[in-house]
C-alpha positions, 0 to 999 in steps of 0.5 A, spaced: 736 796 617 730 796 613 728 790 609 728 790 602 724 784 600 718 782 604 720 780 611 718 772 610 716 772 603 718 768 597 724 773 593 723 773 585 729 773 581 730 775 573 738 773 570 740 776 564 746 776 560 749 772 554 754 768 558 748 762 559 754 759 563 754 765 568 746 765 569 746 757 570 751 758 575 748 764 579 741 761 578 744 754 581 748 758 587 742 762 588 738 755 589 742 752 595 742 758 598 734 757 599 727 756 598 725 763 600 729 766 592 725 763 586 728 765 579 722 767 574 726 769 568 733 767 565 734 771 559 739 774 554 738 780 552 735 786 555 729 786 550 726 779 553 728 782 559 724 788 559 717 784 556 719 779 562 719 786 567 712 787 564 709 781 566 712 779 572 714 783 579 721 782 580 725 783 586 732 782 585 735 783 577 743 780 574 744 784 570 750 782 566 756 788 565 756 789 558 761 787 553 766 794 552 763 795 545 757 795 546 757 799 553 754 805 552 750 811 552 743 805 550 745 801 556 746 806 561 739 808 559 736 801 560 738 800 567 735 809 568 728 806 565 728 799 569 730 804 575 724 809 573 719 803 572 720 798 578 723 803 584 722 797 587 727 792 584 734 792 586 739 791 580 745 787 581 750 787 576 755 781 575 761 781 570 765 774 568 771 780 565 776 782 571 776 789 569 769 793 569 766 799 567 766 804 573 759 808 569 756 802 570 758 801 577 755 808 580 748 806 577 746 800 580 745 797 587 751 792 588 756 789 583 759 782 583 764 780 580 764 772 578 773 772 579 773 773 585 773 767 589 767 763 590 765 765 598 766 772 595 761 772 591 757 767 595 757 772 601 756 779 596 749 775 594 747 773 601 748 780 603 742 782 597 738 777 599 738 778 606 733 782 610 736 785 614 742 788 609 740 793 604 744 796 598 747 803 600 745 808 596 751 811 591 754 817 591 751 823 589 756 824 584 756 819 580 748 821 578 747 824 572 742 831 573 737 832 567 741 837 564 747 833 563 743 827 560 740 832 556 747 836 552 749 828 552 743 826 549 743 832 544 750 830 543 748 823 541 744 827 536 749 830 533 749 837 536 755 842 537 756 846 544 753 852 541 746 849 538 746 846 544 747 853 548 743 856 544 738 851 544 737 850 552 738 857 553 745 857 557 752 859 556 758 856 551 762 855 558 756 852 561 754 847 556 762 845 556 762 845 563 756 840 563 759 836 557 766 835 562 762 833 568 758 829 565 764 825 562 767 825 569 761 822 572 761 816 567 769 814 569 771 816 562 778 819 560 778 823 554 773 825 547 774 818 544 771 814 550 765 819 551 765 819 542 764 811 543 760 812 549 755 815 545 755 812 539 755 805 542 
């Protein structure tokens, strides 16, 4: 498989999440595992984040999984903006919480979860890192198009269906299709998930 770091150089790494605790944790695992992985950047929130990603080149990116009240539509954004911005880097995502949020698994690279047992996570971190491994490209089905990101901006805006049909030039039927598909994609359940997933 084709590397994605520099074949023999110096990984630079960024950690951000609230949980100083993880980030100290993950930052200690990643330094035993070698000199090659150096951590540029320790944060806590995505605003510090996005000023360090600026400044420095960045190879490899934790991200913490969002508390449910404040995963939504901004946060899905964020990690499209990093994605657009820095093609390069890979986004990992961890989570200190048993469960996750599926949404958020289909757009990043890789997902760990700091419940499992020790040698997992320390094996899913080998596997980033690791020249001859690169993250397998997520199903096409968890992607959102730019139409369905446009209806569920409009949403967002406080948009019905028909001003959004009548604005983009498509059919009730068409826009309602992409608002269902849409709210598929993202793993939510009903009207309400996606009201919070909007609004959050």
């Amino acid at each position: 498989m084709e590397s994605i770091f520099e074949p023999g150089g110096i990984t630079d790494i960024a950690l951000m999440g609230d949980d100083h605790y993880a980030r100290q944790g993950i930052a200690s695992l990643l330094q035993i595992m070698g000199s090659k992985l150096r951590i540029k950047a320790s944060v806590r929130d995505y605003q510090v984040l996005d000023m360090v990603l600026e400044k420095t080149r960045i190879d490899l990116v934790f991200l913490s999984e969002p508390e449910k009240c404040n995963a939504g539509f901004d946060t899905l954004k964020f990690i499209n903006k990093i994605k657009l911005n820095h093609p390069h880097m890979v986004i990992c995502m961890y989570s200190v919480h048993t469960s996750s949020l599926l949404w958020v698994r289909g757009d990043v690279d890789a997902f760990i979860s700091l419940k499992e047992p020790m040698y997992n996570w320390h094996a899913n971190i080998m596997k980033l890192v690791d020249s001859r491994y690169r993250p397998r490209s997520k199903p096409a089905a968890l992607s959102l198009t730019p139409i369905e990101w446009k209806v569920l901006k409009e949403l967002r805006n406080g948009q019905d269906l028909r001003r959004i049909a009548a604005t983009e030039k498509l059919s009730y039927r068409r826009v309602s299709a992409l608002k269902s598909s849409a709210t598929r994609k993202l793993g939510l359940r009903n009207k309400t998930d996606l009201l919070i997933f909007l609004t959050s």
